[in-house]
C-alpha positions as CSV (number, residue, x, y, z in Angstrom):
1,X,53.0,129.4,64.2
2,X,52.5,125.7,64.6
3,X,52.0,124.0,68.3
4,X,55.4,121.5,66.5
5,X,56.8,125.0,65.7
6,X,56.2,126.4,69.8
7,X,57.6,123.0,71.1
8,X,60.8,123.3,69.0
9,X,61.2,126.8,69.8
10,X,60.9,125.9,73.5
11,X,63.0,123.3,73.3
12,X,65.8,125.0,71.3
13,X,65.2,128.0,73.8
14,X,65.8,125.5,76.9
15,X,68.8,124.2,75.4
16,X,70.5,127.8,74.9
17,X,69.7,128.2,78.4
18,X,71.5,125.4,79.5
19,X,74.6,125.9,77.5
20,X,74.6,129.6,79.0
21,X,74.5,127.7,82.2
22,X,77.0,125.5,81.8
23,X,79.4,127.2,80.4
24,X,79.2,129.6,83.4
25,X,79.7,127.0,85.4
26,X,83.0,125.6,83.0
27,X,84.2,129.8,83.8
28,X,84.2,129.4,87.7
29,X,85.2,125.8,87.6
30,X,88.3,127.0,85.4
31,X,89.4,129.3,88.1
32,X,89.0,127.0,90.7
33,X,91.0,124.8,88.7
34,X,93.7,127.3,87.9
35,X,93.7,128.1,91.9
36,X,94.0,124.6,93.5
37,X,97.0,124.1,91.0
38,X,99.0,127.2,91.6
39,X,98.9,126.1,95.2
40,X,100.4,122.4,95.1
41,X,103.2,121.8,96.6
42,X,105.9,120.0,94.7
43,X,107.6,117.1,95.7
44,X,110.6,115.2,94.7
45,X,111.1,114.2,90.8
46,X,112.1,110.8,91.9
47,X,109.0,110.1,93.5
48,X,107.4,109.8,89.8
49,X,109.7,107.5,87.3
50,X,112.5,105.4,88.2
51,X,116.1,107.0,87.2
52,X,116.3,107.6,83.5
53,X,119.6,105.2,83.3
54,X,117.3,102.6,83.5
55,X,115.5,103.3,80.2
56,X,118.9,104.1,78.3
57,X,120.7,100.8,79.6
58,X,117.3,99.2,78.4
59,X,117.4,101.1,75.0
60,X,121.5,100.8,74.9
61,X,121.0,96.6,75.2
62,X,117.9,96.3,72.5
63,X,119.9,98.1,69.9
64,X,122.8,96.4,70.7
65,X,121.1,92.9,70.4
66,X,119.0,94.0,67.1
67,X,122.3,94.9,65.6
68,X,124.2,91.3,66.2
69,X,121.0,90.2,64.9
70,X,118.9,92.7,62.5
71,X,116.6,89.8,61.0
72,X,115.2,89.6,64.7
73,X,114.2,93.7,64.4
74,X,113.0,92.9,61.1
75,X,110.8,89.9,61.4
76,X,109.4,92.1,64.3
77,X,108.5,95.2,62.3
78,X,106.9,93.2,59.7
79,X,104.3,91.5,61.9
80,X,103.7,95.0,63.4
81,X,103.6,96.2,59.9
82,X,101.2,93.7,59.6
83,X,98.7,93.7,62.0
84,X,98.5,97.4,61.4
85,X,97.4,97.2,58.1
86,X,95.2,94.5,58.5
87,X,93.6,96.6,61.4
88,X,93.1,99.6,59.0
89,X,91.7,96.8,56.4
90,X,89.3,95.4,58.8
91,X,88.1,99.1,59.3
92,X,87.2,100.2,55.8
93,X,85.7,96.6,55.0
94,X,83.6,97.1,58.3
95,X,82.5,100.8,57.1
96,X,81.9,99.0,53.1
97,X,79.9,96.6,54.7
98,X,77.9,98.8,56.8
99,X,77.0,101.2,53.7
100,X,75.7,98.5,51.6
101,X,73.8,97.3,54.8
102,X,76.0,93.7,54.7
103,X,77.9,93.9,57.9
104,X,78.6,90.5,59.5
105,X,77.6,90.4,63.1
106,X,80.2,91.1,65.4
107,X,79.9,88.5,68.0
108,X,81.7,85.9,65.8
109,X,85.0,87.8,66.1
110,X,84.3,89.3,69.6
111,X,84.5,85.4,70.7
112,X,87.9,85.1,70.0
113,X,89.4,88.5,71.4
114,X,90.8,87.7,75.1
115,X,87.2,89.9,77.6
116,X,88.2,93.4,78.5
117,X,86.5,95.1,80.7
118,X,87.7,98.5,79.2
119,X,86.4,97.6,76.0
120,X,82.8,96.5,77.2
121,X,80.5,98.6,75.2
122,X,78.9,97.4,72.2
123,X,80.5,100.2,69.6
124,X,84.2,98.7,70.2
125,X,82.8,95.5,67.6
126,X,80.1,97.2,65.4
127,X,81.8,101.1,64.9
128,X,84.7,100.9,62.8
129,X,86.1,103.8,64.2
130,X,86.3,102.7,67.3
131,X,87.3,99.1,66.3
132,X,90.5,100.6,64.6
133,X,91.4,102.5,67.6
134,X,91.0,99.4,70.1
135,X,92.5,96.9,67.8
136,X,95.5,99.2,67.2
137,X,96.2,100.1,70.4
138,X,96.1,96.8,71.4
139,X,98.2,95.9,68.9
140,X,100.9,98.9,70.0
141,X,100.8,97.1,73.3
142,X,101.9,93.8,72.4
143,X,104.7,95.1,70.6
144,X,106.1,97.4,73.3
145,X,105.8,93.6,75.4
146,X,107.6,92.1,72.8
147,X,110.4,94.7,72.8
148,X,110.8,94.4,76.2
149,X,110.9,91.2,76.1
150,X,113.8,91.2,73.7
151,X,116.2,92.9,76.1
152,X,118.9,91.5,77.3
153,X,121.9,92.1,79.3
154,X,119.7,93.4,82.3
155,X,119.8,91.7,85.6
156,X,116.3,90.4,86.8
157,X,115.8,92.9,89.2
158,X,115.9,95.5,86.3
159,X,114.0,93.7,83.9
160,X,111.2,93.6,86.4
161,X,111.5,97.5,86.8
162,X,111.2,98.1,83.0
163,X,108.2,95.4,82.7
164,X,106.3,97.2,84.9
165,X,106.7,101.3,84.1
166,X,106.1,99.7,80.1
167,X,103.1,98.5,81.4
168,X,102.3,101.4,83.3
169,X,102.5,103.4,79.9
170,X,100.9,101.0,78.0
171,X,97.5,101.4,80.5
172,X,97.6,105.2,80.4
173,X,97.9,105.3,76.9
174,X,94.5,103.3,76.5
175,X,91.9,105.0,74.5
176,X,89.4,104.7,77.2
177,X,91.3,107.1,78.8
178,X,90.8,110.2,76.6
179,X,86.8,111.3,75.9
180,X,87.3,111.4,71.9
181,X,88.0,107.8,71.9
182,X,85.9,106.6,74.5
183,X,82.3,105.5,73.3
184,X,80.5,105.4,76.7
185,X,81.9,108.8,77.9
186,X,81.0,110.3,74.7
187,X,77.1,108.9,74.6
188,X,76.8,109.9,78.2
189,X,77.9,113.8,77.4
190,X,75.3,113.2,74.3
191,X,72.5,112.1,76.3
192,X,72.8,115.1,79.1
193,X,74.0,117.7,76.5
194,X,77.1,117.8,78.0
195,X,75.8,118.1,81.8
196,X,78.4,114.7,82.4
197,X,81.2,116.9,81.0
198,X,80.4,120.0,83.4
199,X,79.8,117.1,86.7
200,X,83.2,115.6,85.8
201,X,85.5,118.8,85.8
202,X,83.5,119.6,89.1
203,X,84.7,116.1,90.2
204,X,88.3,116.6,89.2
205,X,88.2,120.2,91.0
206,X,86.9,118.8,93.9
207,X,89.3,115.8,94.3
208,X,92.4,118.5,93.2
209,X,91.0,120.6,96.2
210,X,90.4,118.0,99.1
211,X,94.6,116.8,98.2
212,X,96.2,120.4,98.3
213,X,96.8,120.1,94.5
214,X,97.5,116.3,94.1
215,X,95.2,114.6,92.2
216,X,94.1,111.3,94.2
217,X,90.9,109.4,92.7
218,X,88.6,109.2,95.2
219,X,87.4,106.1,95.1
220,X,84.0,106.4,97.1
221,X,81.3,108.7,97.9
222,X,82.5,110.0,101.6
223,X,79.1,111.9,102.5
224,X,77.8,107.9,103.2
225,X,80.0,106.8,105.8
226,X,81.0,108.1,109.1
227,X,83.2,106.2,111.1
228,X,81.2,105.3,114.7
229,X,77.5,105.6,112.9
230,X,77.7,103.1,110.3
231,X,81.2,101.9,110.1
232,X,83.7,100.9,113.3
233,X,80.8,100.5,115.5
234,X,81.3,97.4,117.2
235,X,81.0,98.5,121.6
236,X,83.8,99.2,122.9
237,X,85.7,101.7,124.7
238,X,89.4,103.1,124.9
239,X,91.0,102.4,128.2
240,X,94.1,103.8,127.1
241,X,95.9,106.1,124.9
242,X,99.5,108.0,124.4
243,X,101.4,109.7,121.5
244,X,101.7,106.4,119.7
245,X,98.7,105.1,119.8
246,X,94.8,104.6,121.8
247,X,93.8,101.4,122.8
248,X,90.1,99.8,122.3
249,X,88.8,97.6,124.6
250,X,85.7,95.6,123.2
251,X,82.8,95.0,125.2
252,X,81.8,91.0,126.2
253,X,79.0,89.6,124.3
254,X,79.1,86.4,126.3
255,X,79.0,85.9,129.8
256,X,82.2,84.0,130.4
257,X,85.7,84.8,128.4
258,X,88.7,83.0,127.9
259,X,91.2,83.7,130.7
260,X,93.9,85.1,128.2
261,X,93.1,88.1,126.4
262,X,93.8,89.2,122.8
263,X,95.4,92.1,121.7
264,X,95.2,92.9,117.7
265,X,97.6,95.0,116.4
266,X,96.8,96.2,113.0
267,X,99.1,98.0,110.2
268,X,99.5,101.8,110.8
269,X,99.7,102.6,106.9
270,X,96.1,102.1,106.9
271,X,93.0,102.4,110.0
272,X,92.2,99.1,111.8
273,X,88.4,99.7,110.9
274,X,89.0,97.4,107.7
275,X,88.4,95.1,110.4
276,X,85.0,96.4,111.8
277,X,83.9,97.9,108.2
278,X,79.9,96.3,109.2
279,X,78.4,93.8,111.8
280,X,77.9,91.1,109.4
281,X,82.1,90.9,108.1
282,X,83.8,92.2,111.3
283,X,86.5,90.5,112.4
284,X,86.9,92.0,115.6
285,X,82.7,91.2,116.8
286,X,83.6,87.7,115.8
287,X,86.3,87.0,117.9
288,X,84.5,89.2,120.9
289,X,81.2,86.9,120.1
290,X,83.3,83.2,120.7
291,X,84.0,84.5,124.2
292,X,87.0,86.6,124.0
293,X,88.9,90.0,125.5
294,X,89.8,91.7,122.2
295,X,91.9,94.8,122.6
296,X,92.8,96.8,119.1
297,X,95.2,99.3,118.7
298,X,94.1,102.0,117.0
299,X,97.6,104.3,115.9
300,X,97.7,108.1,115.6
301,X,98.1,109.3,112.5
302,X,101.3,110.8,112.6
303,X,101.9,114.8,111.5
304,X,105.6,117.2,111.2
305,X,106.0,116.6,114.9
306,X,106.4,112.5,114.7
307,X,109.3,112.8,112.3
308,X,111.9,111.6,114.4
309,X,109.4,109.1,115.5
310,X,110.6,105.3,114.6
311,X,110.1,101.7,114.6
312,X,111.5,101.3,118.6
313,X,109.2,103.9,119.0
314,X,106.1,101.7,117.9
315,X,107.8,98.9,119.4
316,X,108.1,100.2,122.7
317,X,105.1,102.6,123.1
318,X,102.9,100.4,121.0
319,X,103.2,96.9,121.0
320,X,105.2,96.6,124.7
321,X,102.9,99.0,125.8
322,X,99.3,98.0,124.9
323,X,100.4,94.3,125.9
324,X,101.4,95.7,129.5
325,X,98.3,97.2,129.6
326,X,95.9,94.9,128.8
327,X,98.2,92.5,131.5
328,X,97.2,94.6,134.1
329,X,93.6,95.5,133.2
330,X,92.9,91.9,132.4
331,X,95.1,90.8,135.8
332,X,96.8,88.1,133.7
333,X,100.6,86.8,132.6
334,X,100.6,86.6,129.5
335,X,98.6,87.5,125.9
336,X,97.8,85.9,122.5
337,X,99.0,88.5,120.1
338,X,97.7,89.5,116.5
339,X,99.7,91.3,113.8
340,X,98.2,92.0,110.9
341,X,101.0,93.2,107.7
342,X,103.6,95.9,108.8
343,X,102.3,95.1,112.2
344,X,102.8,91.6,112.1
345,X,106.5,92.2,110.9
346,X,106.9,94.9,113.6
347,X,105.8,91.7,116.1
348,X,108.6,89.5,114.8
349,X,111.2,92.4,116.0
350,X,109.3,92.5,119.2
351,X,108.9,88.5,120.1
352,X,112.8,88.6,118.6
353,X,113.6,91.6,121.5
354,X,111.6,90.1,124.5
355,X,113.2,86.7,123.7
356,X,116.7,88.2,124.3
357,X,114.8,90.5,127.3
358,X,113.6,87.1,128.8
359,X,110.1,88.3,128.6
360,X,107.5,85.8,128.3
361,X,104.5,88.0,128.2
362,X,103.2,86.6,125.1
363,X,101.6,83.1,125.2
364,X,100.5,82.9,121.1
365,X,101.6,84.6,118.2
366,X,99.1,85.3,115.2
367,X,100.2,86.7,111.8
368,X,98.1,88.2,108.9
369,X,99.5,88.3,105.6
370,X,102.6,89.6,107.3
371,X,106.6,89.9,105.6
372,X,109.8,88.9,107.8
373,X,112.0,87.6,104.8
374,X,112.1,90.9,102.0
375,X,114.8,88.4,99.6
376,X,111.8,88.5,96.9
377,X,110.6,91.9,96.8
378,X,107.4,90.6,94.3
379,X,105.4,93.3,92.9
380,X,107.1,96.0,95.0
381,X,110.5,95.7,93.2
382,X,110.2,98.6,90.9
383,X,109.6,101.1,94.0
384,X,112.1,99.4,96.4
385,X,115.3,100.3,94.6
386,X,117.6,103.4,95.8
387,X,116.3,105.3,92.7
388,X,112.7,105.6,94.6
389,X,114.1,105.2,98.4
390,X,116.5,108.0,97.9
391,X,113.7,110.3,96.4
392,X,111.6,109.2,99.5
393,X,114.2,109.7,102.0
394,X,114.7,113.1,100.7
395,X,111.0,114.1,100.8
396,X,110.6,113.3,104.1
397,X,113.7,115.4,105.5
398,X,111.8,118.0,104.2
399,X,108.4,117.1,105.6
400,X,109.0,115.1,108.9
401,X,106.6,112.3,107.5
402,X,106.2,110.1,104.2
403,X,102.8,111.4,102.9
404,X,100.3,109.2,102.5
405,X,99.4,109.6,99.0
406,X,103.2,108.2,98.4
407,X,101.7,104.8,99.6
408,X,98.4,105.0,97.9
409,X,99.8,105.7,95.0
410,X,101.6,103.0,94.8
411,X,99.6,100.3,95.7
412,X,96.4,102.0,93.3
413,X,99.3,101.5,90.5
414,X,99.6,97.7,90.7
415,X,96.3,97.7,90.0
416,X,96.3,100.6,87.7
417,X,93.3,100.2,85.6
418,X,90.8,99.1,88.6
419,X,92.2,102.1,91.0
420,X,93.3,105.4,89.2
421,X,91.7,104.7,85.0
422,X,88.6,103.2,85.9
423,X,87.1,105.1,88.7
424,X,89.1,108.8,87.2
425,X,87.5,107.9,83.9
426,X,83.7,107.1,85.6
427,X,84.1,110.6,87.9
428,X,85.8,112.8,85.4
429,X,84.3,111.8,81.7
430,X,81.1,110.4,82.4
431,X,80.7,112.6,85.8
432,X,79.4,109.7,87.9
433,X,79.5,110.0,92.0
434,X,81.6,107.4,93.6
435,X,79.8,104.4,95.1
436,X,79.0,104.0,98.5
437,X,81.4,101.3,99.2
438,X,82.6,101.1,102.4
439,X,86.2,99.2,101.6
440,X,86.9,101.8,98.9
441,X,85.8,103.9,101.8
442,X,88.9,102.9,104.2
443,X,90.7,102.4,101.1
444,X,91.1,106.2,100.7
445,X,91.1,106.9,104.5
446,X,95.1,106.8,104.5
447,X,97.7,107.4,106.9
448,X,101.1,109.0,106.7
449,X,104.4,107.7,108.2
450,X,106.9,109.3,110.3
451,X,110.0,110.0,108.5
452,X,112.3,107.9,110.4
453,X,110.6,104.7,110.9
454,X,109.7,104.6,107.1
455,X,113.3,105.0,106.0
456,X,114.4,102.1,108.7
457,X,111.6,100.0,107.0
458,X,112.5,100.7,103.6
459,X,116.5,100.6,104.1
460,X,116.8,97.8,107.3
461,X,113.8,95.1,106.0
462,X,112.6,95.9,102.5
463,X,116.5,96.8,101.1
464,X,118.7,94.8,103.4
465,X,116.9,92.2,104.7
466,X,118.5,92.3,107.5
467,X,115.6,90.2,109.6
468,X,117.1,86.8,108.1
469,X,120.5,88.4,107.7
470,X,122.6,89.6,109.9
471,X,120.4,91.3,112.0
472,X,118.2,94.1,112.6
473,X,119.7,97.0,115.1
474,X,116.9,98.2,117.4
475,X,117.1,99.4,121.5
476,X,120.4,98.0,121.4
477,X,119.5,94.9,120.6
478,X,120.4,92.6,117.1
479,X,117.4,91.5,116.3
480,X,116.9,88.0,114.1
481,X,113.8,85.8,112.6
482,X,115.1,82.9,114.7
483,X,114.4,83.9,117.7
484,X,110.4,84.2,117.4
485,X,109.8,81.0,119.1
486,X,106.1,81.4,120.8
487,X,103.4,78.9,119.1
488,X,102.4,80.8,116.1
489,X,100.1,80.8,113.1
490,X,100.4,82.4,110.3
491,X,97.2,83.5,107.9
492,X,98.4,84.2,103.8
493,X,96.5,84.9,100.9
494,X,96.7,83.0,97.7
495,X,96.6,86.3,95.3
496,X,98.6,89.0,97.9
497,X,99.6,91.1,95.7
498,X,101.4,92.9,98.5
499,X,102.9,90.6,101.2
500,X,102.7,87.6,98.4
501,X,102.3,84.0,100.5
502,X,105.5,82.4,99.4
503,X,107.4,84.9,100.7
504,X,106.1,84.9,104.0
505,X,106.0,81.3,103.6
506,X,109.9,81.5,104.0
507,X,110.2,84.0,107.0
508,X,107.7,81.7,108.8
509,X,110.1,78.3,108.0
510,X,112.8,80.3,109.5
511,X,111.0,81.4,112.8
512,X,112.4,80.0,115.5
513,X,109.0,78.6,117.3
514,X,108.7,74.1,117.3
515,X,104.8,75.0,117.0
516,X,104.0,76.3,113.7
517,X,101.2,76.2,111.3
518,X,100.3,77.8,108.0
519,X,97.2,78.9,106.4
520,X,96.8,80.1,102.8
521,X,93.2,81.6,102.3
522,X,91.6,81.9,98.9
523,X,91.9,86.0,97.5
524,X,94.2,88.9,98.4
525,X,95.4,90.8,101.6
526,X,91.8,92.3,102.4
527,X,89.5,89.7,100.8
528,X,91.1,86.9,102.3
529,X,91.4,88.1,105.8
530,X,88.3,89.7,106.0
531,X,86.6,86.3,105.1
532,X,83.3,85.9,107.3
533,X,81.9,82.9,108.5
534,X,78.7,83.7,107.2
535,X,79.6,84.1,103.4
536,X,81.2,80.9,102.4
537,X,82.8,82.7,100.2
538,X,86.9,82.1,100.5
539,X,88.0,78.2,101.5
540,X,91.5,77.5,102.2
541,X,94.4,75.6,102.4
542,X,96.5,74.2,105.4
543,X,99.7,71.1,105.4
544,X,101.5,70.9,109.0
545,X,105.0,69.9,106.9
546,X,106.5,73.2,106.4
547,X,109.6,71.2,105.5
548,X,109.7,72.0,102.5
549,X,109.9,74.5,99.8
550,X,106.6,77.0,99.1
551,X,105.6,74.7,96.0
552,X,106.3,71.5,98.3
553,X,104.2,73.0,100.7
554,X,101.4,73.7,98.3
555,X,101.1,70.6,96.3
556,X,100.7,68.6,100.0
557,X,97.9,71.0,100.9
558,X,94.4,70.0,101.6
559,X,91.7,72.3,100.7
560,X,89.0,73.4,103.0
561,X,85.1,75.3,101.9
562,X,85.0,78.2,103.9
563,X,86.7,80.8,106.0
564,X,89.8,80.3,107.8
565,X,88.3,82.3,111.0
566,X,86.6,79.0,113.1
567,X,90.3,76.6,112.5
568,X,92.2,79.4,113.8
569,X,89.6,80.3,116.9
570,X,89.8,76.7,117.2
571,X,93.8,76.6,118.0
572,X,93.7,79.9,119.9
573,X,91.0,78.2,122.4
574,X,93.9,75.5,123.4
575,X,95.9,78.5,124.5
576,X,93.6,81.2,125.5
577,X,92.9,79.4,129.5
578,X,90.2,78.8,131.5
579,X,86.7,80.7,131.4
580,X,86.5,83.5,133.8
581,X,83.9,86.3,134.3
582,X,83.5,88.7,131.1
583,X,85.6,91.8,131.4
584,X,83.5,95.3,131.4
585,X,86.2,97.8,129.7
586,X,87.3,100.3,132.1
587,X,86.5,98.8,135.2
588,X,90.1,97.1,137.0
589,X,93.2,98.0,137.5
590,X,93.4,101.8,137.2
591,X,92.0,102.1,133.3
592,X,89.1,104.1,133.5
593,X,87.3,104.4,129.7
594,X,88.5,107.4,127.8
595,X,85.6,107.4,125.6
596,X,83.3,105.0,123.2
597,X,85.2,103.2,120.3
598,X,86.8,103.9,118.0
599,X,88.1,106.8,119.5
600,X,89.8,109.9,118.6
601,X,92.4,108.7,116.4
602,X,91.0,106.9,113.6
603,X,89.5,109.8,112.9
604,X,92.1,112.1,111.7
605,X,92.5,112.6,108.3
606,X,96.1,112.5,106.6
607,X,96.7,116.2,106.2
608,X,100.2,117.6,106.4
């Protein structure tokens, strides 16, 4: 025998040993599998596709309008008819030209296809098998848009609804998503003999298993953070804590303060540590660095037992509460207040209820990226309509809480191919570990809402609008947008996909305060808020007439380089007082430190 015959036989022997191993592993992986799904727990029906009458009144209005007019339905078949053939065409003439060694380079037609990112690798231009498969299923796409297009006789509200589940089945249907028609997952399984296959089903097994049977993407690797070590580590210390929520204290980095103190409430759906994520974009060390008391709320993560809790509850034991405490710790009148999305709505209600309670506790009002008027419902439309509520409001009289998977899959859906396809297809085909990011980190660090409160949300603000109507019912009190009338400001993001600027552009114009002004910052609702100085990434815009309408507004805008975070310390200074000693947390007025920031709460996980 040869030493090339030894080194084949080697190699061929090392390969069958591998295969053994694997598909060993593929056996107990199967089980696992089989396991983790026999132990999910079901959920409402509803919570997955709209109401099927939406799809027939569709279906019922396209046939009816083809048949007034078949020449429409025809002229649209035969350029779908079309394109299909000449995709097929442009196949074999590809493969003809690659067997007599002619084939045209493919850049010249890649120019002119709209980029992709789905359809990056090379072999989606130069293999005609794959070229077919993209081309046609692009091609499927834009005539499922057409169709629904075409519709007609549905109301806007429902022509939104069916835009968007369309769209939704036009992205799962890509052929990135499955591994025989996805080039990069198939070279990768090539290249490791099938070692990214084995990884991936270990991936899917593992995510199945962490979510009780529901299968949620995780998005980063979770071994590299740990919130305290290296994320959420900005000093501080909580001086005070009940059922609702702990509250942080952060420790002066200057010598002096400004007399009034600062207390930042952030949105309970998610942890406030989006705003302490590192030193070098953290929010909360840059305010404490200008010379500020900063106290943050940090909310418990609510389990069975908060299901009767609701929004007076988070009114009353949150927001009243942490701003009589930090009134008595700091030994002051009044506060500048922070609300940051939900919480900055849920701060509306409670400047509307200490208006009518004569309570004059807050001096400033500060709002990020937060929703008062809900007339446009933007990209939240298809979820917000009693179809979806109803199935909500019966899952959580069963549970006592909305899950928090409810939320993040809704929000990962808007963004479908970024947050579920891409990352599912990167863990489970080609068996890559998440990145260490820490945002995708906090991202999948969720929170679930009590049962009550998220009902009164959906039904009272997102449904009703009841805010700029006729009034929001809450501790006895009617509650209206008119009767915020502190100095405020109010921080938007040009491309919010979730509180979208022009809306709160119109809850703001119908606040009640004479002292207004209005910030649009370049990106979305993290991005944009989470805008350091340091970066110079994000400018943004600002116009003191808030006369007019959101596009008057806009086109009288000036546009500044820069973050947002020095023009708004620099309006909070004129109302934040005289400087006084810096405040050591725990040390007046009865409020001894609990323990070190961040405290117990952020760090419970979302587990029912």
């Amino acid at each position: 025998m040869t030493t090339t015959d030894k080194a084949i036989e080697a190699t061929s022997a090392e390969q069958i040993d591998r295969l053994k191993e694997n598909l060993e592993r593929v056996e107990q992986l199967s089980k696992r599998l089989v396991e983790v799904l026999a132990q999910k727990k079901t959920h409402n029906p509803g919570l997955d596709a709209p109401n099927q009458e939406l799809f027939a009144r569709a279906a019922s209005s396209y046939w009816a309008a083809m048949a007034q007019n078949p020449s429409k339905l025809l002229e649209q078949q035969v350029q779908y008819w079309g394109k299909s053939v000449m995709n097929f065409a442009e196949a074999q003439q590809m493969m003809a030209q690659a067997l007599s060694a002619e084939a045209t380079p493919p850049e010249e037609e890649a120019q002119a296809r709209p980029a992709d990112r789905r359809f990056g690798n090379p072999m989606w231009e130069t293999n005609p098998y794959f070229k077919y498969v993209r081309d046609q299923y692009l091609t499927n796409a834009e005539a499922i848009r057409t169709a629904v297009e075409e519709v007609e006789d549905l109301d806007a509200v429902d022509r939104r609804r069916l835009s968007y589940f369309a769209d939704q089945i036009i992205n799962m249907m890509a052929p990135t998503n499955f591994l025989a028609t996805n080039p990069d997952a198939l070279e990768k399984a090539l290249e490791t003999d099938g070692q990214s296959l084995i990884d991936g089903l270990e991936n899917l097994v593992a995510d199945l298993e962490a979510n009780d049977g529901e299968l949620i993407v995780r998005l980063a690797d979770e071994s590299a953070f740990e919130i305290g070590r290296n994320i959420a580590t900005t000093p501080g210390d909580v001086v005070f804590r009940n059922r609702m929520m702990e509250l942080i204290q952060y420790r002066p980095t200057t010598e002096t303060v400004h007399e009034t103190p600062i207390v930042l409430f952030p949105p309970w759906i998610n942890k406030f540590y989006i705003l302490d994520l590192k030193e070098k974009n953290s929010l909360i060390k840059w305010i404490t660095d200008q010379g500020y008391s900063l106290f943050v709320v940090s909310w418990v993560n609510p389990t069975h037992d908060y299901a009767d809790v609701g929004m007076e509850d988070y009114v009353e034991e949150g927001f009243l509460k942490a701003i009589e405490v930090v009134k008595d710790i700091c030994g002051v009148k009044q506060v500048n207040a922070v609300g940051y999305c939900i919480a900055g709505t849920t701060l509306s209600l409670t400047l509307s209820l200490m208006k009518q309670r004569g309570d004059k506790s807050v001096k400033s009002a500060t709002f990020f990226t937060a929703l008062t008027d809900f007339s446009d419902q933007g990209d939240f439309t298809p979820f917000l309509q009693n179809d979806f509520v109803d199935a909500i409001e019966e899952e959580v009289g069963t549970d006592g809480v909305m899950p928090h998977y409810i939320m993040a899959r809704t929000f990962s859906y808007l963004r479908a191919n970024d947050l579920v396809y891409g990352p599912a297809i990167r863990s489970y085909m080609m068996g890559e570990t998440p990145p260490a990011f820490d945002l995708l980190y906090w991202n999948g660090d969720g929170a679930n809402l009590p049962g009550k409160m998220a009902i009164q949300y959906l039904r009272g603000l997102c449904q009703d609008n009841r805010f700029v109507g006729e009034g929001f019912e809450l501790l006895g009190h009617t509650l209206h947008v008119r009767d915020v009338d502190v100095p405020l400001m109010a921080i938007t993001c040009e491309t919010d996909h979730i509180a979208a600027w022009k809306q709160c552009y119109r809850g703001v114009q119908q606040m009640g305060s004479r002292s207004k002004s209005f910030i649009v910052s370049q990106s979305g609702h993290i991005a944009g808020i989470v805008n350091p100085v340091n970066r110079n990434k994000y400018g943004h815009y600002v116009n003191s007439d808030l006369k007019g309408d959101a596009e008057a507004w806009r086109a009288g805008a000036t546009f500044t380089e820069g973050s947002w975070w020095p023009r708004w310390e620099g309006w909070l200074k004129k109302r934040s007082g005289k400087q006084v000693p810096a405040r050591t947390p725990g040390s007046e007025a009865g409020y001894p430190a609990l323990e070190a920031a961040p405290g117990q709460y952020v760090r419970a996980k979302a587990k029912l």
